[in-house]
C-alpha positions in Angstrom: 14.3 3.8 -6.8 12.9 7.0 -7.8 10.2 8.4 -5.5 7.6 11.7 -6.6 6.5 13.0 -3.3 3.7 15.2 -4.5 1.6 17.9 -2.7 -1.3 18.1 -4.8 -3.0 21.6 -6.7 -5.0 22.2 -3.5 -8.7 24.1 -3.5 -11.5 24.2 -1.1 -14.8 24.8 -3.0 -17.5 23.5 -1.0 -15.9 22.2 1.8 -16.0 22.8 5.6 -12.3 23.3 6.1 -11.1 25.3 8.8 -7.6 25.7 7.7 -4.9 28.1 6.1 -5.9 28.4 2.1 -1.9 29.7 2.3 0.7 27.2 1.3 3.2 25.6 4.0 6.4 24.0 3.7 6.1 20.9 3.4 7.8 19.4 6.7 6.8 15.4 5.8 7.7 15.2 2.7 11.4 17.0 3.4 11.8 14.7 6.2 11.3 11.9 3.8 13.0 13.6 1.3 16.3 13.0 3.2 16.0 9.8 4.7 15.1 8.7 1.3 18.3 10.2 0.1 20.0 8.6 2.4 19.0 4.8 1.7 20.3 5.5 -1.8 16.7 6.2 -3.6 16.3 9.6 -5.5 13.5 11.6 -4.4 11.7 14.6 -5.3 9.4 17.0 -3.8 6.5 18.4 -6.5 4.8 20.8 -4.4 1.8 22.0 -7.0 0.0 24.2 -3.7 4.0 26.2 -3.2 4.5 26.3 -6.4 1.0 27.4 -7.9 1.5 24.4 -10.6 -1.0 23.9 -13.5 -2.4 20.3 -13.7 -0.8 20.3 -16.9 2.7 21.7 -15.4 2.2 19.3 -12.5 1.7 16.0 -14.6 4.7 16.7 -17.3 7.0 17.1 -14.2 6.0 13.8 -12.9 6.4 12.2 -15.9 9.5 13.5 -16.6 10.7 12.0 -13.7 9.3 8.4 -14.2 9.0 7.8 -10.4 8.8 4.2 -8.9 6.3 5.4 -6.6 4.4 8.3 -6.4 3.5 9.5 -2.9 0.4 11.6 -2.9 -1.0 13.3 0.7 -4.7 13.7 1.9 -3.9 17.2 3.8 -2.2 20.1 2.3 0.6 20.2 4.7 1.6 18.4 8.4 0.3 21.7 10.0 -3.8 20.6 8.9 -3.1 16.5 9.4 -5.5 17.6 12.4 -8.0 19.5 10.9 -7.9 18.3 7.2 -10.2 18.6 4.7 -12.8 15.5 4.8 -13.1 15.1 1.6 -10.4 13.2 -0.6 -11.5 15.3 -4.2 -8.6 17.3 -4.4 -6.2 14.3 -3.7 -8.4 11.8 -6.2 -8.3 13.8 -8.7 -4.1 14.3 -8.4 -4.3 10.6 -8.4 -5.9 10.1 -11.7 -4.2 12.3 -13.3 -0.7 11.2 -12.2 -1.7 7.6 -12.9 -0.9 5.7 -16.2 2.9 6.8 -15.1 3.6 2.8 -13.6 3.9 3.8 -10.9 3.4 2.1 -7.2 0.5 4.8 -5.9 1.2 5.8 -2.3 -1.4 7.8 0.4 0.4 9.1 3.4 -2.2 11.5 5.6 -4.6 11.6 8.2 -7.2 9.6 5.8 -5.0 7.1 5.4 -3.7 6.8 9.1 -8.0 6.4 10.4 -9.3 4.5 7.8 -6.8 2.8 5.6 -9.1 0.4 3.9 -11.4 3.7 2.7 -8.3 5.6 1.7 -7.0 2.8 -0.2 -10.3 1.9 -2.1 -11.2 5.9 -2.6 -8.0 7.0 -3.9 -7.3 3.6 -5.9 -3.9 3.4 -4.1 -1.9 0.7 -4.0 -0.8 1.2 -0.5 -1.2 3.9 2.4 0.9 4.8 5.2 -1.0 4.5 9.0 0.5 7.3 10.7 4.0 9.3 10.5 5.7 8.3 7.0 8.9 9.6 7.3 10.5 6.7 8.2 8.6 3.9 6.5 8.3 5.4 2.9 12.4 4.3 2.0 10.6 0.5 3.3 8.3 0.0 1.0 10.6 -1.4 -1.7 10.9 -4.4 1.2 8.2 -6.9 1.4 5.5 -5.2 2.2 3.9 -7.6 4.7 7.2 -7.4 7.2 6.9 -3.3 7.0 4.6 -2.5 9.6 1.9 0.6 9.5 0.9 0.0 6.1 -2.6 -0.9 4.5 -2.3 -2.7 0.9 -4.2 -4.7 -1.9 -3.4 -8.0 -2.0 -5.0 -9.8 -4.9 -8.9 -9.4 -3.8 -8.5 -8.5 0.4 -7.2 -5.0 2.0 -4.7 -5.9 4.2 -3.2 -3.8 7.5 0.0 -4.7 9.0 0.1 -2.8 12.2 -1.0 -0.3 13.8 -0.5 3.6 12.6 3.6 4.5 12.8 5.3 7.0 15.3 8.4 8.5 14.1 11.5 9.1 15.9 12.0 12.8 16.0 15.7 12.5 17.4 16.5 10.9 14.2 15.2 13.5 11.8 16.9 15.5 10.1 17.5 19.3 10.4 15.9 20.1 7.4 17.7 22.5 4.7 15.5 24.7 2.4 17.3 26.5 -0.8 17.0 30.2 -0.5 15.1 30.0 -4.3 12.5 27.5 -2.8 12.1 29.3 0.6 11.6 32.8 -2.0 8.3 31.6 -2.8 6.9 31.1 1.0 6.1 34.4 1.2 3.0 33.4 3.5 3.7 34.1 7.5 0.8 31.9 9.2 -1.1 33.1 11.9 1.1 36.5 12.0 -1.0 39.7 12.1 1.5 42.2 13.6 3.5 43.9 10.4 2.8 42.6 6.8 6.0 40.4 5.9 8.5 41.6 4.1 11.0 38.5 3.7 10.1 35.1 3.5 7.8 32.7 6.1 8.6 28.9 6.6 7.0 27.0 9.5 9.2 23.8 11.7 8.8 21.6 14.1 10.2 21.6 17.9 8.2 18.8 19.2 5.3 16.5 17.7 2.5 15.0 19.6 0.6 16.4 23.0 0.5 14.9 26.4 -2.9 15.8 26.6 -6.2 14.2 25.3 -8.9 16.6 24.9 -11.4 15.1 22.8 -11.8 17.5 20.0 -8.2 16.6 18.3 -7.4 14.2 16.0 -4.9 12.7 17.1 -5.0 9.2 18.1 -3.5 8.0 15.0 -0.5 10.3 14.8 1.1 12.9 16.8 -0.2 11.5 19.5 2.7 10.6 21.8 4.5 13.8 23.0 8.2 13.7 21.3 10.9 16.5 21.4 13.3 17.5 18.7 17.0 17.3 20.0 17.8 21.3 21.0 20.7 21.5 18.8 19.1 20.0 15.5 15.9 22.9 15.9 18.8 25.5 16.5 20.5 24.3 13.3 17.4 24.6 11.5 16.4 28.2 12.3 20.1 29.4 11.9 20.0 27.9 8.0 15.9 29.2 7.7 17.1 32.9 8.9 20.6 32.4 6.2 18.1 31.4 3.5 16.4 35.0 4.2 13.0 33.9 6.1 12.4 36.8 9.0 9.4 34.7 10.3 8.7 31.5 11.6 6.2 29.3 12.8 5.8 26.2 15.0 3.5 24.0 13.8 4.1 21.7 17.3 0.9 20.3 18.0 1.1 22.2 21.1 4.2 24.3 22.2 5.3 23.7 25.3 7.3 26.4 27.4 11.0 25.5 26.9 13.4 27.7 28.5 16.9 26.4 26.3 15.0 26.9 23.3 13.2 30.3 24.1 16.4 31.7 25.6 18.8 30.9 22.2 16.2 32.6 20.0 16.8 35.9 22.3 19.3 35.8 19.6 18.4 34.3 17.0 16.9 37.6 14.8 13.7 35.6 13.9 10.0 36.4 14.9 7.8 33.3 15.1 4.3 32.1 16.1 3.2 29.5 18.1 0.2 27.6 19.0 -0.3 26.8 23.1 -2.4 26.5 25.6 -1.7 29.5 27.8 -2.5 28.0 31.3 0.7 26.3 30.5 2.6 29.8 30.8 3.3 31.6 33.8 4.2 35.5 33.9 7.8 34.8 33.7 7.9 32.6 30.8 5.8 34.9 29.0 8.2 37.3 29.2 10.9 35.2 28.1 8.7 34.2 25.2 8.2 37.7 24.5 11.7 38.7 24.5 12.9 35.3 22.1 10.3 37.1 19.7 7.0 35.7 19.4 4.5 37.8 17.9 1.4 35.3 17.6 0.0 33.1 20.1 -3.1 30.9 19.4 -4.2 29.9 22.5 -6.7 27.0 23.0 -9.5 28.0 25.7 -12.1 26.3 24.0 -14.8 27.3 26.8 -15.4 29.9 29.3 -16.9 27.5 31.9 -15.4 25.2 33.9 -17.8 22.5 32.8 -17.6 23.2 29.5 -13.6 22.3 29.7 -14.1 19.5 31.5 -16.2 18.4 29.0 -14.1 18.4 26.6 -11.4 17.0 29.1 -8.8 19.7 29.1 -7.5 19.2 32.1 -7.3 22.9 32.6 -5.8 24.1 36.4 -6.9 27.8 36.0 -10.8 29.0 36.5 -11.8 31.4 33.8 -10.5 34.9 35.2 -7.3 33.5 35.8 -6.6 32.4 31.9 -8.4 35.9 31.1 -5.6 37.2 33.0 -3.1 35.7 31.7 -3.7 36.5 28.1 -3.9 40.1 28.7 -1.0 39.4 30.2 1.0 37.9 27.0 -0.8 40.6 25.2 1.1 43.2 26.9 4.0 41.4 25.4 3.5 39.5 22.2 1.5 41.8 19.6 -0.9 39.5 18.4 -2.8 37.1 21.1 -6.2 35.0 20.2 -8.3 32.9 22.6 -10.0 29.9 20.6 -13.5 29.0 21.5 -15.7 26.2 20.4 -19.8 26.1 20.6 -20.2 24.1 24.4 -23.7 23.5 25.7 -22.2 25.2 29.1 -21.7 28.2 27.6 -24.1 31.0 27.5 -24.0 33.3 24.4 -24.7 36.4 26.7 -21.6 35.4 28.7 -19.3 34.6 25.7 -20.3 38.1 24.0 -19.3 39.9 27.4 -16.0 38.0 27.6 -14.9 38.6 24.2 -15.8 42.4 24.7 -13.8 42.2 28.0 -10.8 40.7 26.2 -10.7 42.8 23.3 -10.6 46.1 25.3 -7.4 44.5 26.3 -6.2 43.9 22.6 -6.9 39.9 22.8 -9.1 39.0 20.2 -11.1 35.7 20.8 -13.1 33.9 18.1 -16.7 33.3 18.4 -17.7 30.0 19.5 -17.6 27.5 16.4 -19.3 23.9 16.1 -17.0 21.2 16.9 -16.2 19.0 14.3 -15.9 15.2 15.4 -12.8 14.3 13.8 -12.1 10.6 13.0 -9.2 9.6 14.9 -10.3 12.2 17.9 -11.9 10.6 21.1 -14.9 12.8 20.3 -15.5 10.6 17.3 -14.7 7.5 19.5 -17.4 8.7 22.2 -20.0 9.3 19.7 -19.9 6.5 17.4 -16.8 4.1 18.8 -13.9 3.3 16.8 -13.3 4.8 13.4 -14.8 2.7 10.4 -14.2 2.8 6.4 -17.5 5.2 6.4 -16.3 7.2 9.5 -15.5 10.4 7.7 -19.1 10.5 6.1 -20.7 9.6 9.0 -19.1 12.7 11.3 -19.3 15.0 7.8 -23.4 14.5 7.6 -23.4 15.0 11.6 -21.6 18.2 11.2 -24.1 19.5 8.3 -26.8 18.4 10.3 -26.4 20.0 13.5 -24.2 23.1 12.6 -26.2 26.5 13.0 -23.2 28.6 11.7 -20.3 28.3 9.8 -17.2 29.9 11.0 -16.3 32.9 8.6 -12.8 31.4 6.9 -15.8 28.2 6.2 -17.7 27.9 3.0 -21.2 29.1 4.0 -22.6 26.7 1.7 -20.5 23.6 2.1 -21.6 20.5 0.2 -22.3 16.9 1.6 -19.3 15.1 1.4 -20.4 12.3 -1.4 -21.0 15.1 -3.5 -17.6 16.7 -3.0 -15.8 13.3 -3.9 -15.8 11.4 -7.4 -16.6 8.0 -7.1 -13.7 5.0 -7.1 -15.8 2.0 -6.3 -16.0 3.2 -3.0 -18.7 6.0 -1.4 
């Protein structure tokens, strides 16, 4: 069977997106690529965002390629399943423009792992994936009601047939990128130190968190905590740096310190960036990270009060001086260190100006506060309104537009309601 794992012509006009615009490599669909591959179907990766394909450019590849199935994904890469666009334009109209190929339409993505019956019905899919796909896309040419974490049409009904999918990550692959498609990542995300000169790519050491704060979306995938075996991530970086990439980033939902890894990239001759939380970190392993060469650390405060974490269930150990201190700290290190801040009732805008002002004299740069956006799939969502419904994604959309005062400034300033933003599939 031939499988078209597409990455659709992204844009963001009108929408509250918080993400990169940059592309990314594509980490789910190479996964899939392989294991694919390896139960004997032909597959291939049409990345229209990586490649800066043409509608036109995109849809004769496609069809030159006459897939079985065409896989098509609601976010524009596994970095953003968390924070993905809302709205499903960009992937509907990549759908109808693909279809009339006969093919099986597939939706992997964070739409379709929260509300598969919406994602089936908006996108006119055939079937979604609930949760990792990696290793149920080379099942779906089994009966589909004995594959589980899947959400399909069957003659009038929607049915579900499990709940979303966790993958295995000691069974993925160490994934290979040619030098010629690596050539064209010339993005290095979240890296602010020197401009790149070689190519970027991003990887994975882990997926999942242990923790629960209630602002990610995560309940329906990466939610368990799972570590890559050492030795397939080491593999990876040594056939990243031989492809030419100089910089790398780990889009680990939240990188933990790891000593093995940290002290074999001492040598590895690759800079990276990682997102953490930095109470996580003591003074010793900062300095080890700074030494393996990190030179961007996202850090996750979120608020400056101990109330305002709690709120928001961080779990954090250290009071507000002490994570102050220790990003100055990893600043004195690591060139480029930011401190993440959301809008908390707890937190008093004199305050937060006079900590960021503190911070920056130190070289850390912290965001101002930005509204909270309750993510289907996050227990934010679940508090509010309970469990996720086909109408969830409008419902936390008109909340945000609705209560918002500001925009954060990589936003659109004038986003759009989100029925406006889709077209219209029999389903609103």
């Amino acid at each position: 069977m031939r499988f078209a794992l597409v990455n659709p012509p992204w844009s963001f006009e009108g929408s509250i997106y918080f993400g990169c615009r940059e592309p990314h490599l594509p980490l789910e669909y190479a996964y899939s690529q392989a294991l694919l591959e390896d139960a004997g179907h032909e597959a291939v990766i049409f990345d229209a965002h990586l490649e800066g394909l043409t509608c036109n450019e995109l849809r004769r590849g496609v069809r030159a390629f006459d897939p079985d199935f065409l896989v098509i994904t609601t976010a524009p890469s596994y970095l953003f399943w968390r924070c993905a666009p809302p709205e499903l334009r960009v992937p509907q109209e990549t759908v109808k423009m693909l279809r009339g190929a006969g093919a099986c339409i597939v939706a992997i993505g964070p739409h379709a792992s929260t509300t598969p019956r919406a994602a089936v019905q908006k996108l006119g899919a055939d079937v979604v994936v609930l949760g990792e796909c990696e290793e149920i896309l080379p099942r779906l040419t089994e009966d589909w009601s004995r594959v589980p974490s899947l959400c399909y049409r069957r003659g009038s009904e929607i049915v579900v047939t499990g709940p979303p999918h966790a993958s295995n990550m000691a069974e993925l692959p160490a994934l290979e990128w040619p030098a010629a498609a690596l050539a064209r990542h010339g993005h290095h995300h979240h890296r602010f130190d020197v401009p790149p000169k070689g190519p970027g790519a991003e990887l994975e050491a882990s997926r999942g968190c242990p923790y629960h704060c209630t602002f990610c979306a995560k309940d329906n995938f990466r939610d368990d905590y799972r570590k890559r075996p050492l030795e397939v991530v080491l593999r990876e970086l040594a056939g990243l740096r031989e492809s030419g990439a100089e910089y790398v980033y780990f889009i680990d939902e939240i990188f933990l310190p790891d000593r093995k890894l940290l002290e074999q990239m001492v040598f590895s001759g690759l800079k990276f960036g990682i997102q953490t939380r930095i109470d996580l970190w003591n003074h010793e392993m900062l300095d080890l990270l700074g030494r393996a060469g990190c030179v961007s650390i996202e850090a996750g405060v979120e608020s400056i009060t101990e109330e305002g974490r709690a709120l928001l269930d961080k779990k954090c150990k250290l009071s507000t001086d002490q994570l102050a201190e220790r990003l100055i700290f990893a600043k004195q290190r690591i060139p480029f260190v930011q401190a993440n801040l959301l809008s908390s009732p707890h937190d008093d805008a004199v305050a937060i100006h006079a900590w960021r002002d503190s911070l920056r004299r130190h070289g850390v740069w912290a965001n101002e506060p930005v509204p909270l956006f309750a993510y289907p799939g996050s227990p934010e969502y679940t508090r509010r309104w309970g469990e996720a419904d086909d109408h969830a994604w409008e419902r936390a959309h008109a909340d945000y537009l609705q209560t918002a005062l500001r925009f954060s400034d990589i936003q659109e300033q004038r986003p759009l309601p989100l029925v406006q933003l889709e077209t219209r599939n029999g389903h609103s």
